[in-house]
Residue, then its C-alpha position, 0 to 999 in steps of 0.5 A: x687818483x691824487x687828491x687835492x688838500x685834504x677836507x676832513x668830510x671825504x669818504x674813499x669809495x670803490x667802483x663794485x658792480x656798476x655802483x661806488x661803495x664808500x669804505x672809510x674815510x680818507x682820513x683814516x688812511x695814513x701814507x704808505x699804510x693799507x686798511x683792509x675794509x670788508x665788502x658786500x660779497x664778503x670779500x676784503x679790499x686792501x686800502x692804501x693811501x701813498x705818500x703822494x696821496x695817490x689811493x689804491x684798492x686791491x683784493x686784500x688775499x694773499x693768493x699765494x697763502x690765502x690769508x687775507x693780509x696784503x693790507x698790512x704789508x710793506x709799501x715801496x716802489x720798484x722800478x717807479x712801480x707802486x707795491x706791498x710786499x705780502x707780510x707773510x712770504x714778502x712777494x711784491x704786488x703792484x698796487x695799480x695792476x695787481x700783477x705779482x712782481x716776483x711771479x708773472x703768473x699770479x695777479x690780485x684783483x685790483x678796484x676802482x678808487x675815488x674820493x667823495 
């Protein structure tokens, strides 16, 4: 999702379970910087706000450790692929799939993201 000039009143909302759940608001999200917010099932999503102003919402655990820190990794692209590298072992998760880009076989869930 790209957002249009930013209003200070804009909440950021994650699709869970048919309903949108507001996480913050979007001017807490600074570009190329992720937010982790805490879910009603006591999950936690990782928030990231790119530098085109495009949100990304993805499980905030780590599966290869299980630490709950992909929202405070590394932010790039590779190959035109939006991506935080984990702060811990450093594999590169794809912000809008959650497939793991070092390894096929590892994918993080990834949310539905709006503004409103």
């Amino acid at each position: 999702m790209t957002l249009a000039p930013e209003t200070t009143d804009l909440k950021v909302e994650l699709a869970l379970d048919g309903d949108w759940f507001t996480v913050c608001d979007l001017s807490m999200l600074l570009p190329g910087r992720g937010v982790a917010a805490l879910l009603p099932d006591g999950r936690q999503a990782a928030i990231f706000r790119d530098r085109t102003g495009e949100l990304f919402a993805i499980d905030n655990r780590d599966p290869f450790t299980g630490a709950a820190v992909l929202s405070r990794g590394l932010t790039g692209t590779h190959r035109g692929r939006p991506f935080v590298a984990s702060p811990l072992l450093k594999q590169r998760f794809d912000l809008a799939s959650g497939q793991c880009l070092d390894d096929e076989a590892v994918q993080v869930t990834v949310y539905k993201v709006r503004t409103a």
